[in-house]
N, C-alpha and C positions, 0 to 999 in steps of 0.2 A: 473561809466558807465552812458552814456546819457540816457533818457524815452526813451522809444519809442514814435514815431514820428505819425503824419496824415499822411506822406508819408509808414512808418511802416502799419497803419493800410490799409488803400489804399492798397497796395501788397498783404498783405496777402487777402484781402478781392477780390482782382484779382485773387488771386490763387483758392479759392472757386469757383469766376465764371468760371475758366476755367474746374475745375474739374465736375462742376456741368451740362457743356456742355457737357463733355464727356458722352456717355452712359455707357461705359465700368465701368470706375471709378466710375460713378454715384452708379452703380447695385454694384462693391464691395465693396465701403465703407458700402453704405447700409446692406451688406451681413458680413461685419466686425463689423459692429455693434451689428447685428441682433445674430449672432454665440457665443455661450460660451464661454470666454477665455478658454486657454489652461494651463495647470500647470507647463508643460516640453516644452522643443522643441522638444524632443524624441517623447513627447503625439502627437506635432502638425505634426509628419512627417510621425506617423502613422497615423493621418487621413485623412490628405493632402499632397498625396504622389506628387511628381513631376509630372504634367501630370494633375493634378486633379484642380476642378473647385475652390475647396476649396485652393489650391497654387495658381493660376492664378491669385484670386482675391486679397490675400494677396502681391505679387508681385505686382499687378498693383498699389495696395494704397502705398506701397514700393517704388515704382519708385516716385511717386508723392512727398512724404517725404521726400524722398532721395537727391529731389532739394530746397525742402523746408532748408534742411542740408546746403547745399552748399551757399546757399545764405547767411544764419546765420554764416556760417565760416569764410566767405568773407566778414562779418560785414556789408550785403548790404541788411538783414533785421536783427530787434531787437530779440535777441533772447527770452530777457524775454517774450515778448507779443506771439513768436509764442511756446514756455514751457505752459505758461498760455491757451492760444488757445486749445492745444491738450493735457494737463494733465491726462485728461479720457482716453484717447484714447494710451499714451505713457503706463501706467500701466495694461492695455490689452495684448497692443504688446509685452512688453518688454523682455519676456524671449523668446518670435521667433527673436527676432532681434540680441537681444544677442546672439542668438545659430547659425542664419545668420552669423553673424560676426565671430564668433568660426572657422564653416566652413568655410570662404575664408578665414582666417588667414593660418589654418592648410591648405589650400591647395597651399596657397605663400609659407609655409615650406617644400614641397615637393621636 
């Protein structure tokens, strides 16, 4: 697989600027930072029920990701650089995402 590229870092460093304009996203990344991981997803859903500020923010950094995703899938950013980028940050998330992921699977099964 190719380096990643100036044009690689350029993106990703667009994708910052746009988030950092947002205030929304600004305040929950800040607030996902700033918050204890969680051990479960069961832990993260009893304290961030649907509805709750603690979900909202999580979701908003979510959506942002989630394009972050699509881009690296489509091979139209590197994916090592954006792995490397958010390493901190993917081993925080990882068990709400995976439990994210659980529920919509289990609800395509229905």
């Amino acid at each position: 697989m190719p380096k990643p590229t100036k044009a690689d870092a350029s993106m990703l460093l667009q994708f910052f600027g746009t988030m950092r304009l947002d205030e929304d996203a600004k305040k929950a990344m800040f607030w996902l930072w700033e918050t204890p991981a969680v051990k479960t997803y069961k832990e993260f859903k009893e304290k961030y029920p649907i509805g709750s500020e603690g979900y909202r923010n999580f979701v908003t950094v979510g959506m942002y990701f989630e394009t972050l995703g699509v881009l690296v899938y489509h091979k139209l950013l590197h994916e090592d650089l954006v792995f490397d980028a958010f390493a901190l940050l993917w081993d925080k998330v990882e068990v709400v995402v995976k439990g994210f992921a659980e529920g919509v699977q289990g609800a395509k099964d229905v």
